[in-house]
C-alpha positions as CSV (number, residue, x, y, z in Angstrom):
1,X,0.0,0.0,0.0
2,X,3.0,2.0,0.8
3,X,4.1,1.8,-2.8
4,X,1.3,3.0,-4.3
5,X,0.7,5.8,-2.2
6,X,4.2,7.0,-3.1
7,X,3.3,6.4,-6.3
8,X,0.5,8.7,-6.4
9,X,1.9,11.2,-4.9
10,X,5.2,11.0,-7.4
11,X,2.5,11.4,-10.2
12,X,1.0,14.5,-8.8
13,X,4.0,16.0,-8.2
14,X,4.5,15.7,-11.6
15,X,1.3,16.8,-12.4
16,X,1.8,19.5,-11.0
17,X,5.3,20.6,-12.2
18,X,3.9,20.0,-16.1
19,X,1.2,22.7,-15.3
20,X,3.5,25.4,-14.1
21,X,5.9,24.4,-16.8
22,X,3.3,24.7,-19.3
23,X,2.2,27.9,-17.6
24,X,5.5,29.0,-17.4
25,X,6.0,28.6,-21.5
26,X,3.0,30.2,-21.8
27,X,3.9,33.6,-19.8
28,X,7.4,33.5,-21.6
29,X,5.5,33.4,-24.8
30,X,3.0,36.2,-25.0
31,X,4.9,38.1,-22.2
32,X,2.9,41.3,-22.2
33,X,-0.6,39.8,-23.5
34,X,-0.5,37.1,-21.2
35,X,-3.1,37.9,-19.2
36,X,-5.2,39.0,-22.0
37,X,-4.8,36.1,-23.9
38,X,-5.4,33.7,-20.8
39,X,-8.4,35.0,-20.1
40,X,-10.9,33.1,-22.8
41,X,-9.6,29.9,-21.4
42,X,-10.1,30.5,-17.5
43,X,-13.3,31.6,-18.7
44,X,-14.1,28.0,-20.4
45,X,-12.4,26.7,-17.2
46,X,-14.8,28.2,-15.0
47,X,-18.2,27.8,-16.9
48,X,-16.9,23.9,-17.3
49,X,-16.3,24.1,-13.1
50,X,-19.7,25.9,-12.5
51,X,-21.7,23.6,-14.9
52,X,-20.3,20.3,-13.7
53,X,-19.7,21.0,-10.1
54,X,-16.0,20.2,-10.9
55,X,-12.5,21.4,-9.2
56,X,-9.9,22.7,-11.4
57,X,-8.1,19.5,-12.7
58,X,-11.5,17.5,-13.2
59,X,-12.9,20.6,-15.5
60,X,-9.6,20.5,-17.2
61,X,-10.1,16.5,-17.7
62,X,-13.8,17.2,-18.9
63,X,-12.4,20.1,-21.4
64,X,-9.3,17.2,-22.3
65,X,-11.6,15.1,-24.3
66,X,-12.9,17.6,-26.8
67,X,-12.1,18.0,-30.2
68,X,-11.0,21.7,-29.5
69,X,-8.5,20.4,-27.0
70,X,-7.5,17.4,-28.5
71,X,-6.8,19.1,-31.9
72,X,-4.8,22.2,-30.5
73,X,-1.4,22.0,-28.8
74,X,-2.0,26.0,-28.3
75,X,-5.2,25.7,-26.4
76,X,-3.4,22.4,-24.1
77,X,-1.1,24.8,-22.9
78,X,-3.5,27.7,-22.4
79,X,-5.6,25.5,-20.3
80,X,-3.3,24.2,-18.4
81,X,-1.9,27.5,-17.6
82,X,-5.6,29.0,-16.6
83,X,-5.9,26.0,-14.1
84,X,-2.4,27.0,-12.5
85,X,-3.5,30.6,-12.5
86,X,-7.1,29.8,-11.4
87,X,-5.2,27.7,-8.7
88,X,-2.4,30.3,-7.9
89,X,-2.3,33.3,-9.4
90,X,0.6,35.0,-10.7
């Protein structure tokens, strides 16, 4: 039981340090227009959370299997960077 538990926990560490890496890129990117350009997507984020009852990381699962998502490295790392910033804003 030990294992897995450690286990777990190593894969949401890593979890975890993909998000800020992602948001990270993303800041580094648009610099400037960061905020601005966040915003559509922790507006998704948050209308996903409200209409599902959902956390942060379940509405980003829900948003995951869409075509949008799915078809859109851009949009990945948008989302993933409103749930860091939704999470802990910068």
């Amino acid at each position: 039981m030990e294992m897995k538990m450690e286990n777990d926990f190593e894969k949401q560490i890593k979890l975890a340090a993909k998000l800020y890496e992602f948001r990270d890129i993303a800041k580094r990117f648009f610099k400037d227009d960061y905020k601005e350009r966040l915003q559509p997507y922790t507006h998704i984020l948050k209308e996903v959370m409200k209409a599902n009852n959902l956390e942060e990381l379940p509405a980003l699962l829900k948003i995951s299997k869409t075509e949008h998502y799915q078809g859109n490295p851009m949009a990945q790392m948008m989302y993933m960077a409103a749930v860091v910033e939704l999470i802990e804003p910068s």
